[in-house]
N, C-alpha and C positions, 0 to 999 in steps of 0.2 A: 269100346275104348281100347285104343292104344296102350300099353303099359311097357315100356322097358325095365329091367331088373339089371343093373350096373355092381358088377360084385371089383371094386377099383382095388390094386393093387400088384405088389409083384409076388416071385415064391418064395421069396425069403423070408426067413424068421416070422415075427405076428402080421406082418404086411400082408403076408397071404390069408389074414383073416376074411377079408370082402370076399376074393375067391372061393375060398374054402365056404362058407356061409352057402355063397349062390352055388354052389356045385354040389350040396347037400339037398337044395329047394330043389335040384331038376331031377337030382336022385327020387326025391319022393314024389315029381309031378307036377305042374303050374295049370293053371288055368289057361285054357286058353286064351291067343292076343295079346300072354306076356312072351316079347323078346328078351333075351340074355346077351349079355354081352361084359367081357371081362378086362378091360384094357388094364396094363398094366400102370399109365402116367394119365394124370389129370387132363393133359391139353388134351387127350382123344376125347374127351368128354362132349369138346365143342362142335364136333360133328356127328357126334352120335345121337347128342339131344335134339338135334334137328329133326322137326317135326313129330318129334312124340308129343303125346296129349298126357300123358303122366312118367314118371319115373320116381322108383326107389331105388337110390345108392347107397350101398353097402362098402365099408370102408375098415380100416386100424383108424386109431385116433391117441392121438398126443396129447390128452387136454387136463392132465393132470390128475386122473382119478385111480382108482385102483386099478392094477391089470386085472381083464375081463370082464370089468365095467360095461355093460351093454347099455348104450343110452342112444337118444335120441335128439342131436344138435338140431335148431332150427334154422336151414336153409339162408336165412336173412342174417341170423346171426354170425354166420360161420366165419367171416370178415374179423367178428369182433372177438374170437375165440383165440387163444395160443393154438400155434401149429398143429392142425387136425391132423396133417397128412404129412409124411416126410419127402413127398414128390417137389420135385422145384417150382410148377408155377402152384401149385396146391391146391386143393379143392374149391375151399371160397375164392382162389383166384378164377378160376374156370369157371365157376357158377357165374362170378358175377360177370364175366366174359359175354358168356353165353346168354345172361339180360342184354345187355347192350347190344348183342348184336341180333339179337331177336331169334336166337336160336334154341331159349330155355322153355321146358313144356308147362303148361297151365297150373300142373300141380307136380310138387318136387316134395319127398320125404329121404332120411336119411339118418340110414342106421348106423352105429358106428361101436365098435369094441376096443377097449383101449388097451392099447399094448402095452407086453414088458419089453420086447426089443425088436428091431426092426430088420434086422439081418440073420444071419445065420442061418438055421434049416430046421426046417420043421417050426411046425408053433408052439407057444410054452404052454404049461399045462392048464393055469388062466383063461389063456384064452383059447385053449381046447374045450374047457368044460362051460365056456360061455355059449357055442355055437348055437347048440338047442333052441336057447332063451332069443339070442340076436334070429336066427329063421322063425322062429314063433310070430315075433315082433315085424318080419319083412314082409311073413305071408299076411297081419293083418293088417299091415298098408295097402298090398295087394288090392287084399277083400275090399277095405274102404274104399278104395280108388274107386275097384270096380263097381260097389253097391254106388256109392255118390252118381255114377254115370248110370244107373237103372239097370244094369244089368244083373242077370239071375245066377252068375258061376258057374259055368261051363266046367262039365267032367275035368278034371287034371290030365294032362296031354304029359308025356314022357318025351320031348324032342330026341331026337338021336343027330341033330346038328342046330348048329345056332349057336356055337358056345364060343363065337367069335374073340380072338386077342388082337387090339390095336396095339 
C-alpha cells in the first residue's frame, strides 16, 4: 500500500508544526511505500492526494484547545470544526475538494497540534514539547494503515529526497 505522509504547513511560528513533525519521522526512518511531502497551502493537497491509497496529514490546528494539544480531528468532521488551519482555502476546504473531485485516498487520518501562534520564528515551547507525542501518533497511523492492508513493515528506509515543497 501506497501511504503518503503530508506534514502541511508554512515556517513560521507553530505553523511549522506539520513540518517539523514529518521532518523528525524521516530523521528517524519510515517504512517503506511511505511518500513525504510538505506543501506549504492546503490547495496543494488536491494534487497531491491524487491517487494515493492512504494518507496521514500532519498539521498546526486552531480548534481551541491548549497549545500543544496533540489530538486527532476526524477527516469528515473537519468542516464542522473552527479554523483548523490558518491557510485560506483550509484543510476541510481541500479535503472536501478533493471527495468531490475523486481525488481523496481510501483512508485519510490526521494529526494535528494546536497552536499558540502562527507567525513569527521558531515554535513555541508547547508545541515543541508536543512533537514526540504528535510522531508517536503519526507513525501508528502509519502501522495501521499498513497492518489493515496485510502487510508485514518493511525495514525503515532513511530517504535522502522526497521531501518535496508545493
Amino acid at each position: 500500500m501506497s501511504i503518503l505522509l503530508i506534514g502541511l504547513g508554512s515556517p513560521f511560528g507553530d505553523d511549522a508544526a506539520g513540518p517539523a513533525v514529518v521532518s523528525r519521522l524521516v530523521a528517524e526512518g519510515l517504512p517503506a511505500g511511505v511518500r513525504v511531502l510538505m506543501p506549504r497551502r492546503p490547495d496543494a493537497l488536491l494534487d497531491a492526494l491524487e491517487g494515493a491509497e492512504a494518507a496521514v496529514l500532519v498539521d498546526a490546528s486552531r480548534a481551541g484547545l491548549a497549545p500543544g494539544t496533540v489530538h486527532e480531528p476526524v477527516a469528515e468532521a473537519l468542516g464542522e470544526a473552527r479554523a483548523l488551519s490558518s491557510h485560506g482555502l483550509g484543510v476541510a476546504g481541500a479535503l472536501a475538494l478533493a471527495a468531490a473531485l475523486g481525488r481523496a485516498p481510501r483512508k485519510l487520518a490526521v494529526v494535528a497540534v494546536e497552536a499558540s501562534a502562527l507567525d513569527g520564528e521558531g515554535l513555541s515551547a508547547p508545541v515543541r514539547a508536543a512533537l514526540p507525542e504528535a510522531a508517536r501518533r503519526v507513525r501508528a497511523k502509519i502501522a495501521a494503515f499498513a497492518q489493515a492492508a496485510g502487510e508485514t513493515g518493511a525495514p525503515p528506509q532513511r530517504p535522502a529526497e522526497g521531501l518535496g515543497r508545493a
